[in-house]
N, C-alpha and C positions, 0 to 999 in steps of 0.2 A: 266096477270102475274100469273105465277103458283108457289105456297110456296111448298116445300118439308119438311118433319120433319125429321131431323137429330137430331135432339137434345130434350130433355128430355119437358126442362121447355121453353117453346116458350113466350120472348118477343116481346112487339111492335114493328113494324120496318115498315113501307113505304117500300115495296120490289119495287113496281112500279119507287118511284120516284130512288130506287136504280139503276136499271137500265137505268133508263131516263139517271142518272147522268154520267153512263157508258158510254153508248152510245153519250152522245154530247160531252165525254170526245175525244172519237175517232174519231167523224167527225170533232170537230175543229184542231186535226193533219193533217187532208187532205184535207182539205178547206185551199186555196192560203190564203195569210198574208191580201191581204187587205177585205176578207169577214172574219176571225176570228172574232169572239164578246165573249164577255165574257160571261158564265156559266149562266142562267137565276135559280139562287137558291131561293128557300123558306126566305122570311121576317117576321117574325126574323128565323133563322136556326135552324132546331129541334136541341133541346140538344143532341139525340142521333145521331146526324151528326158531333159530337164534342168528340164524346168519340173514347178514341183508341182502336181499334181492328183488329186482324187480318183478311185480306181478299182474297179471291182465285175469280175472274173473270174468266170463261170458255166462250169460244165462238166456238158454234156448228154452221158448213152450213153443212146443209142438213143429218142432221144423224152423219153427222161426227166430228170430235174433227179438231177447224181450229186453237186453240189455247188456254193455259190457266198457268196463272202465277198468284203469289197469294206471300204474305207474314205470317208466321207462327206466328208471334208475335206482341202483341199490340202495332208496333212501332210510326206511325200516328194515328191522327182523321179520323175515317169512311171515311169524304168525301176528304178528301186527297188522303185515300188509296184505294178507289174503282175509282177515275180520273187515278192516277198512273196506277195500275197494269189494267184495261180495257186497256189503249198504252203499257204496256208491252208484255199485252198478242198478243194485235192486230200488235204488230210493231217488237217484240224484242224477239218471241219463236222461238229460232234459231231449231225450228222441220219444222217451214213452212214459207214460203214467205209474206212479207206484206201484209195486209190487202189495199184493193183497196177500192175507195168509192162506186165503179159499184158492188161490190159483196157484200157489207155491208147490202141491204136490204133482201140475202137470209141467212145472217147472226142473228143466234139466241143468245143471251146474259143470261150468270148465272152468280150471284152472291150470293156466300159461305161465310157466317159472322160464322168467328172461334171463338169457347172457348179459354179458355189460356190453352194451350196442359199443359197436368199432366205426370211423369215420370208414366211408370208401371213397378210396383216391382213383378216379376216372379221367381220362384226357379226351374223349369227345362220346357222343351220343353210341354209337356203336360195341366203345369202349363198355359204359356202362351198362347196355343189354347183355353185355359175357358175363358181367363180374357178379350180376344178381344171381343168386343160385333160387328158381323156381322151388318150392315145395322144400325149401329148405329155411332161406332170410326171411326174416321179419326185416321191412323196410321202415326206416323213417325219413322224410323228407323234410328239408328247413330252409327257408327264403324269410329274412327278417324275422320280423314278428308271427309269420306262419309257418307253424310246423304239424307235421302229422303223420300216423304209422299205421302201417298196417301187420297184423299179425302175419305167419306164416298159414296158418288157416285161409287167409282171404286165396289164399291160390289156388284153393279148390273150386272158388267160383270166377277167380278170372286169371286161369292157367299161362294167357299171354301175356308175354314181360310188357308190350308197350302198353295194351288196355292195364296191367296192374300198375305201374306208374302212371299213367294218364288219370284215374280213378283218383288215385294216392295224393296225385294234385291238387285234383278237385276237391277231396276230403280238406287238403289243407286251404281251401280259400287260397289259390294259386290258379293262371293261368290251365288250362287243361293240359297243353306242350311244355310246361316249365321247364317238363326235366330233360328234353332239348335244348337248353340256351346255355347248357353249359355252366350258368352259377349255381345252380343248386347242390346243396352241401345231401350227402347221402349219407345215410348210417347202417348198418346191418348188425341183428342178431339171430340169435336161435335158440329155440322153448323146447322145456319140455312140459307134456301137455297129458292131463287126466282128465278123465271125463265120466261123471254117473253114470253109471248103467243105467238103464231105462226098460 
């Protein structure tokens, strides 16, 4: 299990058994009804598997992105919301076809535990290229009914602030220069991030 630092102040966290959790969330979907068994969890449950937070599940085969869903806001407990969104990501990212159980062991598992994203308050275009901090925010972008985020990950593939907001745009079904006009509402947080070894 490999930890990424996205985020400043690094709390305790079992990233290991995070992904354990993941991962048998998504085999007992594909395991027929009469082999399902229930979740083999820690006695008594860590308290930090009780606290809500937001979570982004990624699942990489082989270099590539085979899926990845995630919730932006403290809405469940930890271990609710990394069983969920791992069958979201694996079952319900209408980008790729189900996850099988034959290709799950070339399958690699991240798990992203969010800050509570904060508004950021910008006064023009310039403005806000300072206040993103590269390889650190997770952005979220929101114009009306379009919103959309990108993890702190995505900056390893597009390390410039304005191709990352220009992209971030487009993800959200926005104008490509949105986040030039100066309405767009900005959010930032920061994960921290485990990942399978492989």
């Amino acid at each position: 299990m490999t930890q990424k630092k996205y985020q400043k102040n690094q709390e305790h966290i079992n990233g290991t058994l995070l992904i354990q959790l993941a991962k048998a969330a998504i085999i007992q979907r594909l395991l027929p009804d009469e082999e399902k068994a229930a979740p083999d969890l820690p006695d008594p449950l860590p308290v930090w598997l009780k606290e809500k937070r937001g979570v982004f599940v990624t699942l990489q085969k082989n270099g590539t992105l085979r899926g990845c869903i995630g919730t932006l806001e403290p809405e469940k407990p930890l271990l609710e919301s990394v069983q969920e969104n791992a069958c979201h990501a694996a079952f319900d990212d209408t980008r790729f076809s189900p996850v099988t159980l034959e290709e799950l062991e070339d399958i690699q598992i991240e798990v992203s535990l969010l800050s509570v994203p904060e508004k950021l308050y910008y006064s023009d275009v310039k403005d806000l290229l300072a206040r993103v901090v590269p390889f650190q925010d997770g952005v979220i972008v929101q114009k009306g009914h379009h919103r959309a985020t990108f993890l702190p990950q995505v900056w390893e593939q597009l390390p410039d602030p304005e191709s990352f907001l220009t992209q971030l745009c487009l993800k959200a079904r926005l104008d490509a220069h949105a986040w030039q006009a100066g309405d767009l509402k900005v959010f930032t947080y920061q994960v921290q991030s485990f990942t399978e070894n492989r």
